[in-house]
C-alpha positions in Angstrom: 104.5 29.7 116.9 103.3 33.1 117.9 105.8 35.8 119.6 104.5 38.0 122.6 105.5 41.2 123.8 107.5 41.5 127.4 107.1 45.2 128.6 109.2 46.1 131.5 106.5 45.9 134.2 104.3 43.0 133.0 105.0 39.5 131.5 102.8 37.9 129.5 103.1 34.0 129.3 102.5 32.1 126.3 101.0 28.5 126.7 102.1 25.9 124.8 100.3 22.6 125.0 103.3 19.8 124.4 103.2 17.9 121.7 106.0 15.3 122.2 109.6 15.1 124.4 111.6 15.7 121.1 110.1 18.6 120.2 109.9 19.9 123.5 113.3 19.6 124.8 113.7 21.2 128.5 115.7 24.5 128.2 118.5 25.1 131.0 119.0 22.1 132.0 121.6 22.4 134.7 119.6 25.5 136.4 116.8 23.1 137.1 116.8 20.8 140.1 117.9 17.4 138.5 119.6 13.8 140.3 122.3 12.5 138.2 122.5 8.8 136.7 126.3 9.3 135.8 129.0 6.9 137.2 128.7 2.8 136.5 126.2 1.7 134.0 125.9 -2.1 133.6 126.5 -3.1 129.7 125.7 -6.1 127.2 127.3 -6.1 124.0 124.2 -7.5 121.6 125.9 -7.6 117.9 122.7 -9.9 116.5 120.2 -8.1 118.8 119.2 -10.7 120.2 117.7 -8.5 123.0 115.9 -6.7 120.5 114.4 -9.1 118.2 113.0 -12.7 118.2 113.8 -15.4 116.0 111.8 -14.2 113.1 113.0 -11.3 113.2 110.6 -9.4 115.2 110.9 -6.5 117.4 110.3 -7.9 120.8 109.2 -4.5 122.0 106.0 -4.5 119.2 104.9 -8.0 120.9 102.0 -8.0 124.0 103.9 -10.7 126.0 107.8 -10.2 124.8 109.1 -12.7 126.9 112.5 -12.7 128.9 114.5 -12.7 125.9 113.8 -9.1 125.5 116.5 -7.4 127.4 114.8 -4.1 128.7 112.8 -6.6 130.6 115.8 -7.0 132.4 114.5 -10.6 133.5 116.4 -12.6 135.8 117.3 -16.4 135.6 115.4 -18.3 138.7 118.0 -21.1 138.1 120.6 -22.9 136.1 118.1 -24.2 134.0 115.8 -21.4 133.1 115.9 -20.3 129.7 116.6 -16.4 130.2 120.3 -16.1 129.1 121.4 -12.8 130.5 121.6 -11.1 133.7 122.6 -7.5 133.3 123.1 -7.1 137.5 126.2 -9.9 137.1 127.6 -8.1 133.7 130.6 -5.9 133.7 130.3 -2.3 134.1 131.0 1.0 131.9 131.5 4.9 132.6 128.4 7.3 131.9 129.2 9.5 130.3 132.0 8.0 127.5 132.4 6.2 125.0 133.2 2.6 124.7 135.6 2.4 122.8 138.5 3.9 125.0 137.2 2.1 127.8 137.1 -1.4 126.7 139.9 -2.4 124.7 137.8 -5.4 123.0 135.7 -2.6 121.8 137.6 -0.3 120.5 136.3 -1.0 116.6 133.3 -2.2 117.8 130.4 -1.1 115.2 126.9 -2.2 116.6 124.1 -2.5 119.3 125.6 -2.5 123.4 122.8 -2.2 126.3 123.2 0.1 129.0 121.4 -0.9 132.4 121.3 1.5 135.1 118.9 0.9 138.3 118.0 3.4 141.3 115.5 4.6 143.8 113.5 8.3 143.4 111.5 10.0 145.3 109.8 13.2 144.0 110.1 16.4 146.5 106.3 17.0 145.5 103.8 14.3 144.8 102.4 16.2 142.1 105.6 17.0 139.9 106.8 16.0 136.8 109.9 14.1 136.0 111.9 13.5 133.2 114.9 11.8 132.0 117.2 14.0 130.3 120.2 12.7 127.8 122.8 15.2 126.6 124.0 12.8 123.7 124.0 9.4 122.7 126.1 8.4 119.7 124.2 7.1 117.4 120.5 5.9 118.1 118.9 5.6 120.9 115.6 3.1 122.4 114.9 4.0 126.0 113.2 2.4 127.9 112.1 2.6 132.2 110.8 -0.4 134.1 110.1 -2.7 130.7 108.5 0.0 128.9 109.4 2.1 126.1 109.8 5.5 126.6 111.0 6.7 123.5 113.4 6.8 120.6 116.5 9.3 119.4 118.3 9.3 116.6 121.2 11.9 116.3 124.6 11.7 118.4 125.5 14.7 119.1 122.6 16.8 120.1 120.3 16.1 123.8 116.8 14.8 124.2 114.5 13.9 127.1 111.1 11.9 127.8 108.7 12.2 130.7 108.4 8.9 132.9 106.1 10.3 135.6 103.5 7.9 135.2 106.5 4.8 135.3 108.8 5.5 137.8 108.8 3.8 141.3 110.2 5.2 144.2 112.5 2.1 144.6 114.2 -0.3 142.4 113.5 1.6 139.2 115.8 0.1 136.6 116.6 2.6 133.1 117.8 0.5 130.0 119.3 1.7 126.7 119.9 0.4 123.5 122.9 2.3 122.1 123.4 1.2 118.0 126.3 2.9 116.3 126.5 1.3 112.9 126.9 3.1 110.1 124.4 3.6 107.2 124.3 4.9 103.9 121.3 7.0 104.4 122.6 8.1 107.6 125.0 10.1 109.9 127.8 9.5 109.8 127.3 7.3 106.2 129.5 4.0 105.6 132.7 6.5 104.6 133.3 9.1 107.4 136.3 11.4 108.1 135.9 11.0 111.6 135.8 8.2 114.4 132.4 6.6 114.9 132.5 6.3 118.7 129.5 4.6 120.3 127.7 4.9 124.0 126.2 7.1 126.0 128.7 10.2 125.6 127.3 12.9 127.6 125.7 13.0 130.8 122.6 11.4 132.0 119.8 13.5 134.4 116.8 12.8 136.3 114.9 16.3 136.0 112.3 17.0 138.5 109.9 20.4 137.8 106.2 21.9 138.4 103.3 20.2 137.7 102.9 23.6 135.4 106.6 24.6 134.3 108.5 27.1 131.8 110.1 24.7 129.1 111.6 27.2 126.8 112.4 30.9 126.6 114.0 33.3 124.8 114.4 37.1 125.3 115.7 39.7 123.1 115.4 43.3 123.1 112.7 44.6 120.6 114.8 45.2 116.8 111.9 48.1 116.6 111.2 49.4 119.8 114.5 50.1 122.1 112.6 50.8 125.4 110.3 47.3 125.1 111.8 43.4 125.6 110.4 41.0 123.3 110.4 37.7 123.5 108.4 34.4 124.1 107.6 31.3 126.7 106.6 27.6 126.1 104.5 26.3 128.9 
């Protein structure tokens, strides 16, 4: 990445084109206008993933019709006798942001895979800005998706993430869906022997970031190590 020069009376922007939400993560977060999704999150506690993959194993999510046994569908029963065996608007409910195993007492060792549901209405202040959803943490991995499509993936429990959702989200009835997996792994963080307590859930808080169409995602400023009358520093775009 190149570094550009800041004088005191001009400011040179450098444009960046994105290249993907993880590596682009938006800077200054809470001095941005955002809507929060904290509070009551609906939650199904999936230890065979059976929202995730079908009977062969399969990710339901890498299929062109899933079918409504893929929970981010978030599919509804018509009746008693329709074969869609959840219904995440009649499930019990969790804190955003925490972890689930102080909440729920029948959790509290839980290792494994819990969805998180949370539905809501947006409307943009301008038709032609951008929007985001913006996660501080979620301990361990992450698939998001909005409205029955992915949106993206995370992996990492302690550090934030966000993906745009634009083109996807609906002024009413928009309805955001995590799968929160906190197993351990050999190859992984924390590994199967850990000196510390593997919470799982959605730990920190959860935004809906609104900006520009055109918007300043990173910054830094510092003053020039070589020149003590100059600022030096650099913008993403």
């Amino acid at each position: 990445m190149r570094k550009i020069k800041i004088t005191i009376s001009v400011l040179f922007i450098l444009r960046i084109t994105f290249l993907c939400s993880q590596e682009n993560l938006l800077i200054n977060v809470y001095n941005r206008p955002y809507t929060s999704l904290n509070g009551e999150w609906n939650y199904i506690v999936d230890p065979y993933e059976n929202g995730f993959y079908n009977y062969r194993l399969e990710p339901f999510e890498n299929q062109e019709n899933p079918g409504n046994g893929a929970f981010f569908i978030n599919a509804k029963p018509a009746d008693k006798s329709d074969l869609v065996e959840y219904d995440f608007d009649k499930t019990p409910t969790i804190e955003v942001p925490g972890d689930w195993n102080t909440q729920k007492e029948n959790l509290f060792y839980y290792e494994g895979t819990v969805w998180y549901k949370k539905s809501f209405d947006y409307k943009k202040a301008i038709n032609s800005n951008r929007v985001y959803v913006y996660f501080e943490a979620v301990n361990y991995e992450a698939d998001v998706y909005l409205n029955g499509k992915k949106i993206g993936k995370h992996i990492g429990g302690f550090t934030p993430f966000n993906f745009e959702i634009t083109d996807l989200l609906n002024e009413k009835d928009n309805f955001l869906i995590v799968k929160v997996d906190n197993k351990r792994k050999k190859e992984g963080v924390p590994t199967l022997n850990t000196d510390w307590w593997n919470y799982g859930g959605i730990t920190r808080d959860v935004k809906i970031v609104e900006v520009s169409n055109n918007f300043v995602q990173d910054y830094f400023v510092q003053l020039n190590p070589e020149n003590n009358n100059q600022i030096k520093g650099w913008m993403n775009e």
